[in-house]
N, C-alpha and C positions, 0 to 999 in steps of 0.2 A: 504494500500500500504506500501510499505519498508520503505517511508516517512512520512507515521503515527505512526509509528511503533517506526522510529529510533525518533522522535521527543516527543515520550512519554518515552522517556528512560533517567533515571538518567546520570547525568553527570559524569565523572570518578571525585573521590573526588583524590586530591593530599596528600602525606602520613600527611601531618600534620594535615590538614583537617580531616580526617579518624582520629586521636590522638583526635583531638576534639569531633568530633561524639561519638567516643568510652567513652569519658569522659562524655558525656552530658545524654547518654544512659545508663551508667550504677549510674549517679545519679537520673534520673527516674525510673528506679527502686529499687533503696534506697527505695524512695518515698512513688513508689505504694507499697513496703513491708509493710512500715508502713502501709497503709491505709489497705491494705490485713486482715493483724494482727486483725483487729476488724471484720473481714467476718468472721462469723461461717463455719464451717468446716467439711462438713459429710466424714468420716473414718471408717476404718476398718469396722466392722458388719455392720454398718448401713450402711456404702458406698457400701459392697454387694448386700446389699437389696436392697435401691434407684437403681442399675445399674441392678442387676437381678431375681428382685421379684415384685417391684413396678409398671412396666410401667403396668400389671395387676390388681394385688392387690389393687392398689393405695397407697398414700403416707401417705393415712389415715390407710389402712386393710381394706378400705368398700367393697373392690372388685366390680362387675360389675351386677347388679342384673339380673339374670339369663343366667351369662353368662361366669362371674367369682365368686369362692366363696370368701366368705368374711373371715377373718382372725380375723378382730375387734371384742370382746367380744364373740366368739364362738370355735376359735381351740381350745382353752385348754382342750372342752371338750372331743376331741378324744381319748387327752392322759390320760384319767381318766380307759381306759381298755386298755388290750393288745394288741386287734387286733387294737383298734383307734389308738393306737400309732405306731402300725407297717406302717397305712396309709400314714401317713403324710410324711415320707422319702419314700416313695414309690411312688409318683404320678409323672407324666411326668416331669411338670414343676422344680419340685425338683431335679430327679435322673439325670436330662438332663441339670441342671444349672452349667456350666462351674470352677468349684469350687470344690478343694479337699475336702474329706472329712470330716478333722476337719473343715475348712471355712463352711463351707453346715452345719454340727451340731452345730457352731455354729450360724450360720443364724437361723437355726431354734428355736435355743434356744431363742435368742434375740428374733425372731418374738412371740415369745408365751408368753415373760416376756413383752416387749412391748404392744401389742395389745389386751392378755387373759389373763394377771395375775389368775384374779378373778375366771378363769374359770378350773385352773389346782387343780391338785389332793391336799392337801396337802402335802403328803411325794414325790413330782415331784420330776424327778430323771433328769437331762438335758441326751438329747442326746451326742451319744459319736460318733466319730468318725466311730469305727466300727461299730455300730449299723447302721449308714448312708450307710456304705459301702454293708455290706449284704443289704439292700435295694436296693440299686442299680441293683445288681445281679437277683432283682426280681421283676419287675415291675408289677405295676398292670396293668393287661388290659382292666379292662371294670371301669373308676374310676367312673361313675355317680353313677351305679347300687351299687358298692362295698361304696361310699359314704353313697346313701340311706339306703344299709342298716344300716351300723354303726350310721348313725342317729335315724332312726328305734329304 
């Protein structure tokens, strides 16, 4: 009713009152800054990832067995030939990820320096921006078949 309603509702504070609040408010957040300060911090590339690669991938690369691929200890070997490395910026999840294309080459770089060091070429070249972009322009349509084979 209009009487539950108005009875759950803050009282009008008077302006000094409000001086006060506004003073008390903004030294808890002093505070919580400090406290903040010692939270780690996921950013830039890795905040990419965590927001648009992981809720698949996982936060580990394990991906989802047989359901998502896994990225940990096996992309890098894509990029060890031409057509594996045309892949990887080429598949749904990637050309569709809401991300310019340096942010997206980046992402993927990180993802492949993170999770497959061991497994890239020696002379690995990072992805470039264009390189992401002409991908985009061509997506693969069939990616299990075109995965198998480049595993093949």
């Amino acid at each position: 009713t209009a009487e539950e309603v108005a009875g759950h509702r803050e009282a009008k504070a008077t302006p000094s009152a409000m001086v006060e609040e506004r003073k008390a408010v903004i030294e808890k957040l002093g505070q919580q800054s400090a406290l903040d300060a010692a939270i780690p911090r996921i950013q830039g590339t890795a905040q990419d990832y965590a927001r648009w690669c992981q809720g698949c991938h996982r936060a580990d690369g394990m991906g989802a067995v047989a359901a998502v691929p896994r990225l940990r200890d096996f992309a890098g070997y894509f990029v060890q030939s031409p057509s594996g490395r045309a892949y990887l910026p080429g598949v749904p999840g990637v050309i569709h990820a809401p991300l310019d294309d340096q942010r997206l080459a980046d992402v993927l770089n990180w993802t492949l320096l993170i999770f497959s060091r061991d497994q890239l070429p020696p002379d690995f070249s990072p992805y470039t921006a264009a390189e992401v972009g002409a991908a985009r322009k061509v997506p693969i349509l069939n990616v299990k078949s075109t995965r198998a084979r480049l595993i093949d």
